[in-house]
Structure formats: structure tokens, C-alpha cells
N, C-alpha and C positions, 0 to 999 in steps of 0.2 A: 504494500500500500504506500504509494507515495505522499508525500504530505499535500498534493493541489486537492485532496479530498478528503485531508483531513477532517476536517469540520462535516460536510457530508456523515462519514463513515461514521463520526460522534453519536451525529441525531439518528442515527438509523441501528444504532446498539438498540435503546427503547424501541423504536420500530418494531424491530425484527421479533424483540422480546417480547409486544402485545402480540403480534400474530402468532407464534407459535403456542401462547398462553392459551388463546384463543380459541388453537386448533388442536389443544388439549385437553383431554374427556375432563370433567368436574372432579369424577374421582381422583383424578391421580392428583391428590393435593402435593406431593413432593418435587413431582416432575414439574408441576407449578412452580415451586419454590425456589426449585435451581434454575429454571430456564429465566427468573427474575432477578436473581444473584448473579448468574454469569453474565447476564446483559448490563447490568449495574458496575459491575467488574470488566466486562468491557468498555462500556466507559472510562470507566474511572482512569482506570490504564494509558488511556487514549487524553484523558482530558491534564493528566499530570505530563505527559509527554508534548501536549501542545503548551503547557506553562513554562516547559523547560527549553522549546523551540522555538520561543515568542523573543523576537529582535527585541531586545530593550535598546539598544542605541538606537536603531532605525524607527523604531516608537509607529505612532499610527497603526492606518487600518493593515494584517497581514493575512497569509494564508484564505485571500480574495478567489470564491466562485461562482459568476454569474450565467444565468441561464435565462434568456428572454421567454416569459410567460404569456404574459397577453399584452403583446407590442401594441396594441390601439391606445391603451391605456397609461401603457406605462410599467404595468409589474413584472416584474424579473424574480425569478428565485433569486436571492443574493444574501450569498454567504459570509460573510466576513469578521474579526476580531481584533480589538485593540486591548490595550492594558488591563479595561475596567473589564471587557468580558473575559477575558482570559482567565482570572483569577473566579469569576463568578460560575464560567462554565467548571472549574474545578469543584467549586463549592459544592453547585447541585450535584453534579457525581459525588463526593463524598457524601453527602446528607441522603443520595439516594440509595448509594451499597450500605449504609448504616440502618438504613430505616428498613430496608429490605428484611437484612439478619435481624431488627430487631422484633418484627412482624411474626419469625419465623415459626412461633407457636401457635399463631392463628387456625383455629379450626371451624369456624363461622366462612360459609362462603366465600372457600381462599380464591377461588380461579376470580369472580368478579374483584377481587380487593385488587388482588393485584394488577389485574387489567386496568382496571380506575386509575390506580396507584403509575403507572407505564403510562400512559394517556397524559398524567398531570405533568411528569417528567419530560415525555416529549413538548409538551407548550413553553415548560418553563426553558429547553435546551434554545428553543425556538425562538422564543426571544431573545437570549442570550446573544445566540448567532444570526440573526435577520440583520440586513442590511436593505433594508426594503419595508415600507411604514406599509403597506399591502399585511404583507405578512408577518408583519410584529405585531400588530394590532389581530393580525388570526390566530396565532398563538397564543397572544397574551390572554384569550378570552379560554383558548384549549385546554389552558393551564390553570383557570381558573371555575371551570363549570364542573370537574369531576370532585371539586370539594362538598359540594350538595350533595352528591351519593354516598361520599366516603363517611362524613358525618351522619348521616340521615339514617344508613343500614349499621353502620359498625361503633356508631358514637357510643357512650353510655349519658346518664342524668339527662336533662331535658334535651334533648339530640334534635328533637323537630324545632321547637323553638329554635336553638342554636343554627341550624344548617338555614334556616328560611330566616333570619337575623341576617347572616352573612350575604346569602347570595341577594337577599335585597341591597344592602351596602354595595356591594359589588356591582351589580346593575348598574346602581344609581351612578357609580364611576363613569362608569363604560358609557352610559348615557350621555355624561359630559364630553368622554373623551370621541366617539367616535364622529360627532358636528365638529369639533377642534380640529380632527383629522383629517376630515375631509378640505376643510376650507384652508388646512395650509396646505394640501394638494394644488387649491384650485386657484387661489392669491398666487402659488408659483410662476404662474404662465409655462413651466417646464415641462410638463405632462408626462409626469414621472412620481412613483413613490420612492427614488431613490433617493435613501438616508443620507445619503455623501455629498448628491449632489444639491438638496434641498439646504443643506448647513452651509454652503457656499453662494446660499439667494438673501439679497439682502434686502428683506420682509420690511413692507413698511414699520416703523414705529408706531403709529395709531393702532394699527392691525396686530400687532403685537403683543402690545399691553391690553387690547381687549381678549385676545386669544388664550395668553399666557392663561389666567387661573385657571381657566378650563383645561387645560392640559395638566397643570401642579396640580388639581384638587382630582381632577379623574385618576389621576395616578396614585394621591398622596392616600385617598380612602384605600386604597392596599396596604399600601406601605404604615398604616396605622397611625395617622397623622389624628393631633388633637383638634377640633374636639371630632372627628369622623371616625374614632378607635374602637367604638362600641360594642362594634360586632368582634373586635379580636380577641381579648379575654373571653368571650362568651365564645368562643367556636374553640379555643385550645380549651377550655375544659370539658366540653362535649367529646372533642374529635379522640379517635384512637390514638397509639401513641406514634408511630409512623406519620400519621396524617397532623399532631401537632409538629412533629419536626419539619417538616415539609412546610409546612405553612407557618412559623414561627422562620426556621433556618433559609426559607428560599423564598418561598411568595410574598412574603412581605419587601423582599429586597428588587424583588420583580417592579414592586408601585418607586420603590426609588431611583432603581434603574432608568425607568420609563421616564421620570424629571428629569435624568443627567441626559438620557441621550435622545428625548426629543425634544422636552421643555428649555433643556438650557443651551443644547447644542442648536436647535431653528430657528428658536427665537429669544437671542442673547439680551437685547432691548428690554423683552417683556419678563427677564428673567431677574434684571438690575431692577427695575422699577418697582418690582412686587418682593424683593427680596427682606426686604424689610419687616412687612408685614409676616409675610410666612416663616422669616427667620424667627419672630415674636412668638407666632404658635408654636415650631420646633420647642422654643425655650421653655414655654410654660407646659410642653408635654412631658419633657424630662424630669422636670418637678412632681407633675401631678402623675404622672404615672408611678412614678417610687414612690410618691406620698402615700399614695391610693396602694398599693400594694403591703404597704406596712398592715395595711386592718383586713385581708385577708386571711380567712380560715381557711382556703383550700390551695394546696399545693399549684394547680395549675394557674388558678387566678393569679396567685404570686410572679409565677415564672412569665402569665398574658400579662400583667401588667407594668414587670418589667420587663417586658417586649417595647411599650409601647415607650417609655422610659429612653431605651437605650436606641430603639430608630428616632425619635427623638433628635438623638446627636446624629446619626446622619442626615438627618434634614434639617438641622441645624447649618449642618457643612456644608453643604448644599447650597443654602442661601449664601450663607458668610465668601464661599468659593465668588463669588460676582460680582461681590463687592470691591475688589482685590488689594485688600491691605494686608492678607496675609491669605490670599487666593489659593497657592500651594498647597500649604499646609493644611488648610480646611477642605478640600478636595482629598487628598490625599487621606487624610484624616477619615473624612465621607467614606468612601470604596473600602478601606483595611476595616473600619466597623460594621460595612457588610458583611464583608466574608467572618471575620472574629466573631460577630454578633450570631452570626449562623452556625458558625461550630457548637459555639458554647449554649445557645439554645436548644439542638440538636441534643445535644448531651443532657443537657436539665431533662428535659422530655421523654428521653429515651430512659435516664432511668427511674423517675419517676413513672411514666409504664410499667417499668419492670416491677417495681414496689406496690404498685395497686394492683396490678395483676396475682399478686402472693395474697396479700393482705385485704382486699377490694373497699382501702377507703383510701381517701387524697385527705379526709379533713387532718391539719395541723397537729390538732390538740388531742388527738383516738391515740398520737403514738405518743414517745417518750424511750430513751436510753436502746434506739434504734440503732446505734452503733453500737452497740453492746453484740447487738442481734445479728444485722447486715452489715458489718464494718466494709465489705469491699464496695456496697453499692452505698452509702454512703458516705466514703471516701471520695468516690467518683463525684459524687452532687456537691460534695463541700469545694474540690477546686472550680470546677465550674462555676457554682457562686459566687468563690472569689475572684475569679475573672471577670464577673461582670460588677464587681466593686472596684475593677483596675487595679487589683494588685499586679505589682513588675513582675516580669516572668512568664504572662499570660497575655496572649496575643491582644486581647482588647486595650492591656494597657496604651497601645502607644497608639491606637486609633485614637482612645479619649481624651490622652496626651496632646494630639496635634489639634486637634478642633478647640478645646480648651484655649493651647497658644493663640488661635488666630483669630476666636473670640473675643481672649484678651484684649489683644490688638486692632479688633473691630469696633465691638460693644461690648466693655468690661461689663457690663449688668449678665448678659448674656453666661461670661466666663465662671460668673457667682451662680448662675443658676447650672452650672455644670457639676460644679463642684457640689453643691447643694442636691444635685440627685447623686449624686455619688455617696455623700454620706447618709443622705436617706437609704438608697443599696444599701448599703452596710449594716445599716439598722434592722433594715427586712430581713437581710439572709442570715446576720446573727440570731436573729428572732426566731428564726425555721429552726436554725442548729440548735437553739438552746431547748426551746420546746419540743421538738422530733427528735434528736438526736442524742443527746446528752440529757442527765441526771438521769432518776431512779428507771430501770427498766421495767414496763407496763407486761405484767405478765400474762395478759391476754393474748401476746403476738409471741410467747417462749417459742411458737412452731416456727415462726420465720427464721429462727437460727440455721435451720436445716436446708434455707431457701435461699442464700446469698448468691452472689453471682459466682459462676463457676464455668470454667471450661468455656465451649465455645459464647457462653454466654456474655464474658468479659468482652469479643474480638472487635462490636463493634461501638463499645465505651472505650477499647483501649485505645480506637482506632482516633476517633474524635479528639480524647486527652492528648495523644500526643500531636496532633495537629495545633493546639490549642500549646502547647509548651514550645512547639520545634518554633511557631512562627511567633511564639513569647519572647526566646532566644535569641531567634535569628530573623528580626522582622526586613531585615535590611531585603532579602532576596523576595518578599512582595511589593515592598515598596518598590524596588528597580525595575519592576512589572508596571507599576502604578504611573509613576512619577513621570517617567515620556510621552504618557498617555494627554496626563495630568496637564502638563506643558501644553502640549495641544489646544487642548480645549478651552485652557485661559489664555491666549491668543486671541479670541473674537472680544476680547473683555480690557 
């Protein structure tokens, strides 16, 4: 396989893996199981080998392939990848071989889950890789309508509510964004959905800043923006635990995606003018979300609302990136707290599943001296916690690190409200530890000693942890990903 098909050969791992899924009797739930792990793993394979292929000096768009679709129009399949997907198409391969393994007990309708589950993946790859607003915009929608099934059959607690919560919010997006999409089609006079070439038309100003929110706000209700978050705590405690990773670790990075590379990169104008205001929301999200997460009783509400908390800071970045007094670094900052933000959510989630699944409660206060009982999966949940408090070490710190600096040196208010959810974090995930984890052991759960994580059930907590430590250590070799991309696109600014 030469690499002009790279990216092809990526999206077509899920592909290939829904069809054979597919055209696999119900019963054979294992043959399920692996032909959804090897394609996860084919990915993944493929997606770390395009992070390590990816020109960091040459920067921009690479590993470029286009295929004219329907010439009257304009769409083209078009493939292509620069900094910010490169690392993100990494992400969802890892968040997808993790979720896969960590599914792997599922005995509820496994052929449909995981079909669902393959469907979401392929939208979200799709996005990732589109170079074509045609079919980003059909992905983005691919990757968002199998969350309604996946919650609705496989959720637990009020799961109808929840699933019909969400894809209403989610509509309501889509609502906005597809009039936005179309009319910067149609203001181009280019007659093209191509992404590359539309970021090089320079869109009236008027048309801009009217256009702009409708692009930031159709996006930003994914992405879990204040006050449009509503539906995200409420679908991570409904959703299974795969489907919280997924939708915590990837989809929510999908709606910030969708600002950096159409909101900010078509319409730079309308991205400066409204940056302010929405940089505002960002700030008071990261507050109110750690705020709001402290008075949590249930496990997941903690981890949705420090979801919404910590994209928060990349849509904080986001804004501040356009501003550009310290554009780099709030940028830069933005992208490493996607992927950071998605490991270690990923990991929160996954083993939290694993703990409701022994025990079948999330409320806080049922446990007590759970490390006593499940010291390895409790281990696992304590760093990751501490990762999203920014302790050093752990890859989030230096996302939160740079956005804080360029805060500073944008809107110091801004910079106090960073820090301000950070020790809110702190307060919340000490509060889990002290009360779940630590002092007397509640003798009602003595059986879960029996039940810790073991064997292959470690592989894909360990897998996540050390994702979450290598790029704690060694952040330099993402950001060198980042950072050329980054250059680029503060250029129009």
C-alpha cells in the first residue's frame, strides 16, 4: 500500500469492518467481536503510521486525494490532512480499538452495537479526512445519528429521555449549520465545496459576521458549549460505556473541529468579530461546569460535567487563537486539549463501565474504601482524574498550560477563570476519591475484590494510560505535529 491512499485505506478499515459485521449471522457474537477489533487495529496501525509520516517542516495540507464526484456542482471526494487532523484521526483510532475491547462482554444485541458503533466511526474518520464541505457536512451528520440507537437500545436509567434530549440538540445544530453551509457555497461564486479553495475567497465582511454564529453555534452544541451542554451530561450517563467514550473522547471534538476548520479557517472576519463574545461563554463554561460537577452524586454526571468544563478550554482557545496576542499558543493549546481531553475521558468512562458493570450502581456515596476492593481499576480512574486537574506529567497539563499563557496575555479575567476550574477539578475528583475510594470499606461490595481488572481486561486502560503519560512526557512530538499546522492558519489573522 503506498501512502497516495493512505487516508482512503484509513476510512475503509470501519468500512470493510461494518460489512463483514453485517454479513455475519447474529449468532456468532465473537466472530463479531474480532472482525470489530481487527478493523479498529487496522486502523489504528495505519492512523499512528500517518502521525509519524506527516511532514512537520512542510506543514499544510499532505497525503492529498481527489476524485471528481459530481462536476456540475462542484463535489469531489477529497481527501486530505494537516496537523490538526492528523493527531485527531489518531485519537479516534485509539478511542475506537479501546472502546471496542472495552465492549467486549457485551451480550445484548452485539452484531447491531457494533455495527452502530462502525457507522459512528466511519462519520467521525470522515470528517477528520474531508477536504470537501459536501462531505464533511455528510459525515459529520453519519457520525452523529447512530448515537440515538446506541443510547436508546443499550443505555441504562432514563435512556429515552436521554437519547431524544441529545438528538434534539443535535438537530437543532445541524439546523443552523446546514443554511450557513450552503450560503458560503453560494456567496463563493467558485462553485465548488472545496475546503482549500473556499479558505482562499475573501468573503465579504458583512457576510461574515452574519454567517459566523451560525457556523460557531451549529458546531459549538456538539462540542458542549455553555449554555447549549445540556444534553451532554445527560447522554454520558444514559449511554453505555463505549458509546460514553466515543462521544465524550471524539464527538464532542468533532463540534470543535468543525469551528477551527470551517468557522475560523472561511470566515476569518467573522471569527475576530464574535471572538469575544464566545471566548466569554468558553470562560464561564469552564467554571460552571467544575462548579456544577462538585454537587454531583453520580459518577458519570461528574466525568459529563467535567466534559463540559474542560472543552471549555478549547473553545476558549479557539476564540483567544484570533485574537492574536498570543494566537500560537492558544491554538496550539486548543488541538493538544483535544486529543489529551479525549484520552483521558476515554479512560474515566471506560473504567467507570467497568465498575458499574460488577457493582451496577455509579451513585458516589453506595461505595467507600473501593481501593481496598478494586485497587487496579481504581488506580486507573485516580490518574486520569488527575490529569484533568493538570497535574505535570499528564498530557492535559500542557494543553491547559498554553491556553492559560495566552489568556493571560489576552484577557487576564479569562486566565483566573482557568485556573478557577482547575481548582474546582480538584475539589470534585478529590471528593470522588475521598468518598468512593478511600476510608472505611463498605462491606456490601466484599465481592468486588474478586472482580478487579485482570488480564486482558487491563489492555485497553493500559492502553489509554500510557498514551496519556508518553504525551505527558514527551509533548514536544505532538506539538511539532501541531505547531506548522498552527502557523498556517494564523496567517489569515
Amino acid at each position: 500500500m503506498g501512502d497516495t491512499s493512505l487516508l482512503t485505506t484509513i476510512l475503509l478499515c470501519p468500512v470493510v469492518g461494518l460489512v463483514l459485521v453485517l454479513l455475519t449471522p447474529a449468532r456468532a457474537v465473537q466472530a463479531v467481536r474480532w472482525i470489530s477489533a481487527l478493523s479498529a487495529l487496522a486502523a489504528g496501525v495505519l492512523s499512528v503510521h500517518l502521525w509519524r509520516a506527516y511532514d512537520t517542516v512542510a506543514g499544510g495540507f499532505q497525503f492529498v486525494e481527489i476524485i471528481p464526484w459530481v462536476e456540475q456542482v462542484g463535489i469531489s471526494y477529497h481527501l486530505a490532512v494537516d496537523g490538526f487532523s492528523t493527531i485527531l484521526v489518531m485519537l479516534n483510532s485509539i478511542v475506537f480499538f479501546t472502546g471496542v475491547l472495552t465492549m467486549w462482554d457485551l451480550e445484548t444485541r452485539v452484531k447491531e452495537f457494533f455495527a452502530f458503533m462502525l457507522l459512528l466511526v466511519i462519520g467521525v474518520y470522515g470528517v477528520f479526512l474531508s477536504q470537501d464541505l459536501f462531505f464533511f457536512f455528510l459525515f459529520y451528520e453519519l457520525a452523529v445519528v447512530p448515537m440515538y440507537p446506541l443510547i436508546l437500545i443499550w443505555g441504562s436509567g432514563n435512556r429515552e429521555y436521554a437519547a431524544m434530549k441529545l438528538m434534539l440538540f443535535l438537530l437543532a445544530g445541524s439546523a443552523l449549520l446546514f443554511p450557513a453551509l450552503l450560503s458560503i457555497y453560494h456567496a463563493s461564486g467558485l462553485g465548488t465545496f472545496n475546503m482549500i479553495l473556499l479558505a482562499q475567497k475573501a468573503f465579504d465582511p458583512d457576510f461574515q459576521i452574519f454567517v459566523y454564529p451560525f457556523v460557531f453555534l451549529g458546531f459549538g452544541v456538539l462540542a458542549g458549549l455553555f449554555p447549549f451542554h445540556g444534553w451532554s451530561p445527560t447522554g454520558h450517563v444514559a449511554a453505555p460505556s463505549a458509546v460514553s467514550m466515543l462521544h465524550a473522547g471524539v464527538l464532542m471534538k468533532l463540534g470543535a473541529y468543525g469551528v477551527l476548520a470551517v468557522g475560523i479557517r472561511l470566515l476569518p472576519i467573522g471569527a475576530v468579530y464574535w471572538a469575544p463574545t464566545f471566548a466569554t461563554l468558553a470562560a464561564i463554561g469552564v467554571v460552571y461546569g467544575a462548579f456544577v460537577a462538585i454537587r454531583q452524586t453520580d459518577f458519570k454526571f461528574v466525568i459529563g460535567f467535567s466534559s463540559v468544563s474542560h472543552m471549555g478550554i478549547v473553545v476558549l482557545g479557539l476564540n483567544l487563537a484570533v485574537l492574536g496576542k498570543a494566537g500560537q499558543d492558544a491554538l496550539n493549546g486548543a488541538v493538544f486539549q483535544m486529543f489529551a481531553h479525549g484520552i483521558m475521558t476515554a479512560l474515566l468512562f471506560s473504567t467507570v463501565g467497568f465498575i458499574y458493570d460488577r457493582a451496577h450502581s455509579k451513585t458516589i456515596a453506595d461505595f467507600g474504601g473501593l481501593g481496598s476492593l478494586m485497587p487496579r481499576a481504581v488506580s486507573v480512574f485516580i490518574v486520569a482524574g488527575l490529569c484533568g486537574a493538570g497535574v505535570p506529567g499528564l498530557a492535559s497539563f500542557w494543553a491547559e498550560l498554553l491556553v492559560f499563557l495566552a489568556a493571560l496575555k489576552t484577557y487576564p479575567i479569562m486566565g483566573v477563570a482557568i485556573i478557577v476550574g482547575l481548582v474546582l477539578t480538584a475539589i470534585y475528583i478529590l471528593r470522588v476519591f475521598s468518598l468512593a475510594f478511600f476510608g472505611p470499606v463498605n462491606t456490601k461490595w466484599e465481592g468486588l475484590r474478586e472482580l478487579d481488572l485482570k488480564g486482558w481486561q487491563l489492555l485497553p486502560r493500559a492502553i489509554l494510560l500510557a498514551v496519556l503519560l508518553f504525551f505527558g512526557f514527551f509533548p514536544r512530538v505532538l506539538l511539532d505535529v501541531i505547531d506548522g499546522t498552527t502557523t498556517g492558519v494564523l496567517a489569515a489573522f
